[in-house]
C-alpha positions as CSV (number, residue, x, y, z in Angstrom):
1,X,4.7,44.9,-24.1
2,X,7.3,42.0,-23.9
3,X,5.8,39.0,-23.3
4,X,7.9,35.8,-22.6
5,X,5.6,32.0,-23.8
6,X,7.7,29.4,-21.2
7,X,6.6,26.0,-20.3
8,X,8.2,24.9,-17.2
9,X,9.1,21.1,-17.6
10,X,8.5,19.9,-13.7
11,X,10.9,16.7,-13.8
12,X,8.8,14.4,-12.3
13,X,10.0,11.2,-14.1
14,X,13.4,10.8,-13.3
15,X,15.2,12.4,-15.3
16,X,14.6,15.5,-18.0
17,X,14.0,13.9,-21.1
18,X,11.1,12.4,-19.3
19,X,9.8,15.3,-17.9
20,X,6.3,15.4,-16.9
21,X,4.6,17.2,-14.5
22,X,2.4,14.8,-12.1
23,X,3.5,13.7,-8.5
24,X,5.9,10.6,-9.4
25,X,5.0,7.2,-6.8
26,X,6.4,4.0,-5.9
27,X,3.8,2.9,-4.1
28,X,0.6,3.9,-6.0
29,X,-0.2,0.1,-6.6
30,X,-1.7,0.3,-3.1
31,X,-3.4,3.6,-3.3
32,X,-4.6,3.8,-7.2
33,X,-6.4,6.8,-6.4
34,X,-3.7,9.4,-6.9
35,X,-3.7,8.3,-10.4
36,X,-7.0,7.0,-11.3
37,X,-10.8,8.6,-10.0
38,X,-12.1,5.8,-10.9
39,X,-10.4,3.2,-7.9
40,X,-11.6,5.6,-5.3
41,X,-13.2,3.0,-2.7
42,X,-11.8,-0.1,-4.8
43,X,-10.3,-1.4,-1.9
44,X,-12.7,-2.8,1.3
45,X,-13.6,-0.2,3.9
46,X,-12.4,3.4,4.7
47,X,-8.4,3.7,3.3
48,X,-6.5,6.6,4.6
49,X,-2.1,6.8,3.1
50,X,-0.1,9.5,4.2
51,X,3.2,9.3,1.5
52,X,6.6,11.5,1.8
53,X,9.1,11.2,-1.0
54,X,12.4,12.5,-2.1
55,X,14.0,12.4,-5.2
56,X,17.8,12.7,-5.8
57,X,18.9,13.4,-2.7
58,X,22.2,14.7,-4.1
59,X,20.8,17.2,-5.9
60,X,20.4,20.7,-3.8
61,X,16.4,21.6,-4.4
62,X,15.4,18.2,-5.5
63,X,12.2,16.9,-5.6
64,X,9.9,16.7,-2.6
65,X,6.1,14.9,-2.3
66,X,3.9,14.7,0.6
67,X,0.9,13.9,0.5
68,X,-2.6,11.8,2.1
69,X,-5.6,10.7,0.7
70,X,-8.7,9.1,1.9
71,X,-11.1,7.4,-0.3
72,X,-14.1,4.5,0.4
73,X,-17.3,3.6,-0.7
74,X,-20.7,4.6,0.2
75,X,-23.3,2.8,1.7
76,X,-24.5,0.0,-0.8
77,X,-20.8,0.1,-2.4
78,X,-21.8,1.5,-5.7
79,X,-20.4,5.3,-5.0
80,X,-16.7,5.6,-3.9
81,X,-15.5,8.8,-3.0
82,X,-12.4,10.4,-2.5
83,X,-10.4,13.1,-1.1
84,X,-6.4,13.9,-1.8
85,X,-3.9,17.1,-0.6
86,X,-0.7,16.9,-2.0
87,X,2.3,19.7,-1.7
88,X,4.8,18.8,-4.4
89,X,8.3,20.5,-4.4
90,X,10.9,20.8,-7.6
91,X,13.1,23.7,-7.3
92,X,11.8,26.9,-7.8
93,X,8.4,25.0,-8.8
94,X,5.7,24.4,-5.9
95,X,2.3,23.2,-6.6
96,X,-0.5,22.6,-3.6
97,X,-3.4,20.4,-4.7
98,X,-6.7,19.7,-3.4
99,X,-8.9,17.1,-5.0
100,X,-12.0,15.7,-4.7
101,X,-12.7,12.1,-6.2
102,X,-16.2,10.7,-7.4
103,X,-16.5,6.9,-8.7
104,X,-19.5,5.1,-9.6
105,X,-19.7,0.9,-10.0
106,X,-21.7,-0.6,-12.9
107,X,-22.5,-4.3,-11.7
108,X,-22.4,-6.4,-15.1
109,X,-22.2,-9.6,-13.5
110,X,-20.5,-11.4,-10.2
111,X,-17.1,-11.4,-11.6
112,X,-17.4,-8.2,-14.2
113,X,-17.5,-4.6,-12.6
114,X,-16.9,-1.3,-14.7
115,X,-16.3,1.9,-12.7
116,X,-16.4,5.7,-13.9
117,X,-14.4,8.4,-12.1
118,X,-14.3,11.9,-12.1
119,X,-12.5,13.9,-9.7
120,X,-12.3,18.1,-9.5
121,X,-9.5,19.6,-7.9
122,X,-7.6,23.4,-6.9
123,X,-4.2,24.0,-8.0
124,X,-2.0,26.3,-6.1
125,X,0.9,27.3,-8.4
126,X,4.2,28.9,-6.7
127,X,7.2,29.7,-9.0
128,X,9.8,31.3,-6.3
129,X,11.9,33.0,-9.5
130,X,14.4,34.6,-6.5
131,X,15.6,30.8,-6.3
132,X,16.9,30.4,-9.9
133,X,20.3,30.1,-10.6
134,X,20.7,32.4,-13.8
135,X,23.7,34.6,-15.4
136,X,22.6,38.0,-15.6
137,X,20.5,38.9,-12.7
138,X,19.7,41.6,-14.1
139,X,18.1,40.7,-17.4
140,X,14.4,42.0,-17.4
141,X,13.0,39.1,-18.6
142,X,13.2,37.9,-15.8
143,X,10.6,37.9,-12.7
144,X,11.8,39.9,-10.0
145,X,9.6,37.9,-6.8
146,X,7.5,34.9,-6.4
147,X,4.9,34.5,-8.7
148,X,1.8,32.6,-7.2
149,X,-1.5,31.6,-9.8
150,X,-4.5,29.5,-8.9
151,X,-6.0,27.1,-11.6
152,X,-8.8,24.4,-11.6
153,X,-8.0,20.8,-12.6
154,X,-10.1,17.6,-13.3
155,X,-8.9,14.1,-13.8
156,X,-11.5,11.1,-15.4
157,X,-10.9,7.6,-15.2
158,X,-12.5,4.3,-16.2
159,X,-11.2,0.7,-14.2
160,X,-12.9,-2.9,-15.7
161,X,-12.8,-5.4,-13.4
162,X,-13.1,-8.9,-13.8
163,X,-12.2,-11.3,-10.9
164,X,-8.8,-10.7,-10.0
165,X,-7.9,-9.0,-13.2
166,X,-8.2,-5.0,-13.0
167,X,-7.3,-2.9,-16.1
168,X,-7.7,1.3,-15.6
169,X,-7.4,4.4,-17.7
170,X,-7.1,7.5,-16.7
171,X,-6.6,11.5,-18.2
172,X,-4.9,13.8,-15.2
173,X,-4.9,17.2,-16.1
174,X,-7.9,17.2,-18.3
175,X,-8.2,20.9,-18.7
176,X,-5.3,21.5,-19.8
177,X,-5.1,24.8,-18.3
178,X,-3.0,27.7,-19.5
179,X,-1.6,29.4,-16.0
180,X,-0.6,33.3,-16.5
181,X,2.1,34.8,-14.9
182,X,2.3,38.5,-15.3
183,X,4.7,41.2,-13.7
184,X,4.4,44.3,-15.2
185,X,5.2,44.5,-19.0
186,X,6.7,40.5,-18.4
187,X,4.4,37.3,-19.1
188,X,4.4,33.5,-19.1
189,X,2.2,31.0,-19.1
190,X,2.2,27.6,-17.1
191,X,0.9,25.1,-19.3
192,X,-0.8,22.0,-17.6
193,X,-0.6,19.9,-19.6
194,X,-2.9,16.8,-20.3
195,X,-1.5,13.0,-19.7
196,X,-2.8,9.7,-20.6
197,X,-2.5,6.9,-18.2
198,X,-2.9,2.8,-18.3
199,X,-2.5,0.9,-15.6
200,X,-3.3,-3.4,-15.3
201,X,-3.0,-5.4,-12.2
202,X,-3.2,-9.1,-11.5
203,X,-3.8,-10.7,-8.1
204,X,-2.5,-14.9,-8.7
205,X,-2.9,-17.0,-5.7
206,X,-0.1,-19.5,-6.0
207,X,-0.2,-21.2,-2.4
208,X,-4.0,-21.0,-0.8
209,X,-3.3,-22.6,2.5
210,X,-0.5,-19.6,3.0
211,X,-1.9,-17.3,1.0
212,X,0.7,-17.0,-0.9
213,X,0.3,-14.8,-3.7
214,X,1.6,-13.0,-6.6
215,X,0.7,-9.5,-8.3
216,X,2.2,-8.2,-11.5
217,X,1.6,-4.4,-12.7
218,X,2.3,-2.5,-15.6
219,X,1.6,1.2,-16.0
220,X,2.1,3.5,-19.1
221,X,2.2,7.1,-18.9
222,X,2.4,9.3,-21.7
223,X,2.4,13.1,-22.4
224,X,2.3,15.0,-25.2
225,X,5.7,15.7,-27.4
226,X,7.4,13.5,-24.7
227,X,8.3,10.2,-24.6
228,X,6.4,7.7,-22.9
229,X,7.6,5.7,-19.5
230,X,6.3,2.8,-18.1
231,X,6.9,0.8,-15.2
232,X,6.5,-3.0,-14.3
233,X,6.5,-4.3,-11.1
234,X,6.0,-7.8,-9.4
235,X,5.2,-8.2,-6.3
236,X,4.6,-11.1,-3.8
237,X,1.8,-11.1,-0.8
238,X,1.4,-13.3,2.5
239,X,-1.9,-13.4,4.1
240,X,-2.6,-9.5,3.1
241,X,-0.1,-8.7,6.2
242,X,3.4,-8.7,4.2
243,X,4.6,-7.4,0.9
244,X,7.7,-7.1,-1.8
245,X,8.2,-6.5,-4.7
246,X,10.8,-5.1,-7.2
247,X,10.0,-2.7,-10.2
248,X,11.7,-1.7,-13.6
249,X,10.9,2.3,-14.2
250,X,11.6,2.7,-17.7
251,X,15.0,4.7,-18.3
252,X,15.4,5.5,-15.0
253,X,15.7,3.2,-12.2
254,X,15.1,-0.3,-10.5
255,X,13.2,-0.3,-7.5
256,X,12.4,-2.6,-5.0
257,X,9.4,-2.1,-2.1
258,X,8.2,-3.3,0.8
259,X,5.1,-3.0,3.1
260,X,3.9,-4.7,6.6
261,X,0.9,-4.6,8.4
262,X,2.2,-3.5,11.9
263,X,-0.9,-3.7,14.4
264,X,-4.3,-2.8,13.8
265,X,-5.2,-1.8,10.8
266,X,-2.2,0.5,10.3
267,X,0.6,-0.6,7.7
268,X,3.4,0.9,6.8
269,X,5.7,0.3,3.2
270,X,9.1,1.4,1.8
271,X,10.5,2.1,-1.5
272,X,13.9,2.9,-2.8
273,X,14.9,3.4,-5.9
274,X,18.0,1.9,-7.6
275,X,18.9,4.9,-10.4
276,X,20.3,3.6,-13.2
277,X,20.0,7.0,-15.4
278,X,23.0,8.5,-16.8
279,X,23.3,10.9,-13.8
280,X,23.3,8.2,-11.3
281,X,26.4,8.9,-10.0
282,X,25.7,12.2,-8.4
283,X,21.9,11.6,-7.9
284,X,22.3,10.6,-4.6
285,X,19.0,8.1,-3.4
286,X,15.8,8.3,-4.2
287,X,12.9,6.8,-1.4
288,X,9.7,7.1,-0.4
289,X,7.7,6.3,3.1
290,X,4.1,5.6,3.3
291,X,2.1,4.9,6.1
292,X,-1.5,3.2,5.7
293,X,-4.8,3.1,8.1
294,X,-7.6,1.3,7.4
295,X,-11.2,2.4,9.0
296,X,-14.5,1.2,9.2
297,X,-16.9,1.9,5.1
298,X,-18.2,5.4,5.1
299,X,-22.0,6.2,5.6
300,X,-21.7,4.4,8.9
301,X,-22.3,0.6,6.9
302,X,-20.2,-2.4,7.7
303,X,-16.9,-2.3,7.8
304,X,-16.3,-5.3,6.2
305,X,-18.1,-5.3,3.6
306,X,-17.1,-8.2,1.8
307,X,-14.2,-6.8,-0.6
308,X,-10.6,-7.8,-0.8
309,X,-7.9,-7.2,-2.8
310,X,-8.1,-9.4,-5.7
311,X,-11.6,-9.5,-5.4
312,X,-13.4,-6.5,-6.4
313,X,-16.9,-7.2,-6.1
């Protein structure tokens, strides 16, 4: 029996030297629950994001994310829970996640919070083999139809808060699950593999009678026998209505972001991405839409509930 040991490198970094296989966002500083269980109801009330983005659009097949997530806290604001569907494109690669987020608050003292996450998930794998551009056709090595595997997945997370500091940790992928594909006397194996995450955010007021504010991030993400990427970003608030900010992606781009609050509680924010990788020139643009809704805290409290951005108590 032939058997064929493949790892398929999703680029989801920017660029292949990077490669790495989690969603890639622009705008995760406002929804840190796509990266971290452990933020799920960090921000006040009910928080609903619905995000589309596309990568090099001068690339036929590039990359393609949508997705929407919901998360808040329960009742007496010690249990945050989560829920997040995402459908992420990359060629012949298609993945269809379905994830379920649980965070718990430990209470140390009126400025000091530590919050455990845990989140379980469903992974739909698709590898459509009748899209790859190869030279023989006809070599039997090679898959002859869509291949199609389910796998489960589990992410942990930890987030210390202390006033308007908030540093996080996360491990997507925990599992590290081996994914079989199989057609006939052919085999390969998926490997999802495990990543390491850091993440620290900083909320300065500069201005109080405007509300004028300022709020650095820097995120690390690392996987195994890759090299690590990290991004910094700074970012300028008014009143918790208007945003901007500009961000350095390690070896890949500069990107600048902007988000409003339009009526309501619905906001909506923009990102584009400035590539600066070697391939820039036939990249095409890279952006990313997001649309934000704010409801009332889940379990039917108040939907105030006294939490803010900046102030996670």
């Amino acid at each position: 029996m032939k058997k064929i040991y493949i790892t398929i490198a999703l680029i989801a970094t920017g660029f292949a030297a990077n490669a790495q296989q989690l969603p890639l966002y622009s705008q995760s500083y406002f929804n840190p629950m796509v990266y971290n269980p452990a933020t799920a109801g960090v921000n006040e009330g009910t928080n609903a994001y619905l995000t589309h983005r596309r990568q090099w659009t001068g690339i036929n097949n590039s990359p393609v994310t949508n997705s929407i997530t919901v998360d808040g806290f329960f009742d007496d604001k010690n249990v945050g829970l989560g829920l997040m569907v995402f459908n992420d494109v990359q060629d012949i690669n298609e993945r269809l996640g379905i994830y379920t987020s649980y965070a718990y608050r430990l209470k140390l003292n009126e400025d000091m919070q530590l919050r455990f996450g845990l989140t379980l998930g469903f992974l739909d794998n698709r590898i459509d083999f009748t899209k790859a551009v190869v030279k023989d056709a006809s070599d039997p090595m090679l898959f002859s139809q869509m291949q199609r595997k389910s796998a489960l997945d589990a992410n942990i997370g930890l987030s210390f808060n202390w006033k308007d500091l908030r540093v996080g940790f996360s491990v997507p992928q925990l599992i590290g699950q081996h994914v079989e594909l199989a057609n006939y006397d052919n085999r390969s194996y998926y490997q999802l593999n495990r990543h390491f995450m850091g993440m620290a955010t900083y909320k300065w007021v500069f201005n109080e009678s405007q509300q004028l504010a300022l709020e650095p991030m820097a995120m690390v993400r690392f996987m195994p026998n890759t090299p690590a990427q990290y991004d910094i970003l700074a970012q300028c608030s008014w009143k918790d209505m208007l945003w901007a900010g500009v961000a350095y992606r390690s070896n890949y781009a500069i990107g600048i972001n902007a988000r409003v609050k339009l009526f309501g509680n619905l906001s909506a924010g923009y990102a584009y991405d400035i590539i600066i990788a070697p391939f820039k020139t036939s990249a095409g643009i890279s952006h990313e839409f997001m649309l934000g809704y704010k409801f009332g805290q889940l379990g039917g409290g108040n939907s105030g509930g006294g939490h803010t951005r900046g102030k996670y108590d």
